[in-house]
N, C-alpha and C positions, 0 to 999 in steps of 0.2 A: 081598061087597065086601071087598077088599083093605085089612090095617091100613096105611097112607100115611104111616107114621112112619119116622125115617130109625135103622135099625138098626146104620151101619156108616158111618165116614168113612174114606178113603183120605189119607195127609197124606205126601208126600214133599218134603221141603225137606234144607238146607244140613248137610254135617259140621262146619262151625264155628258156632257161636251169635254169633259176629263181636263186635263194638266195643261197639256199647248195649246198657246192661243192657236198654233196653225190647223188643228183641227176643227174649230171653231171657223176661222177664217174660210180653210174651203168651204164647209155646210152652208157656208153663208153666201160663195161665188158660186157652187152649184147653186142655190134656189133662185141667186139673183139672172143667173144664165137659162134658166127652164122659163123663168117671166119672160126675161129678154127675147126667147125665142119661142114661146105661145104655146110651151109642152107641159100639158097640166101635172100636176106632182098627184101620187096616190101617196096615202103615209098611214103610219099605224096611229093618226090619231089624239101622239104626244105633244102635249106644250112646253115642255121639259127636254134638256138636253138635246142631242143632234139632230132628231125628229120637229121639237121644236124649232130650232135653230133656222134648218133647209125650209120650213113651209112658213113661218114669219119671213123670213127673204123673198119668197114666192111672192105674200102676201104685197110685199112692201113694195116689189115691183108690181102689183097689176095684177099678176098673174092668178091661176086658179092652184086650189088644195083640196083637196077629197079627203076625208080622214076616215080609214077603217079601222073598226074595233069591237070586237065579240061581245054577247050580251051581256056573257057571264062578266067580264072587267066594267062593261059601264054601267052595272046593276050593283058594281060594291060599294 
């Protein structure tokens, strides 16, 4: 039998972290909770805004980040 535990979250959201701090806040307790519990983030790749936000918190705890992103964007 298969271990049924979630090894990988995909998270793609917003280039701005917008208006409320609180949506800032969670991006930042989700990435710190995927470190804390060893599930690596997949992300579209942003340093900016929510994208950015979630995998710098990743980062910050330990954890792993994967950034995906198509040629055609990171050839402009």
């Amino acid at each position: 039998m298969s271990d049924p535990s979630i090894k990988s979250v995909c998270v793609f959201c917003g280039a701005s972290v917008g208006k409320d701090p609180a949506f800032r806040a969670a991006a930042e307790d989700l990435g710190r909770r995927l470190a804390e519990n060893g599930i690596r983030l997949v992300f579209g790749a942003g340093h900016v805004g929510m994208m950015g936000t979630v995998a710098d918190a990743v980062l910050a705890g330990g954890g792993e980040a994967i950034g995906v992103i198509p040629q055609f964007l990171r050839d402009r």
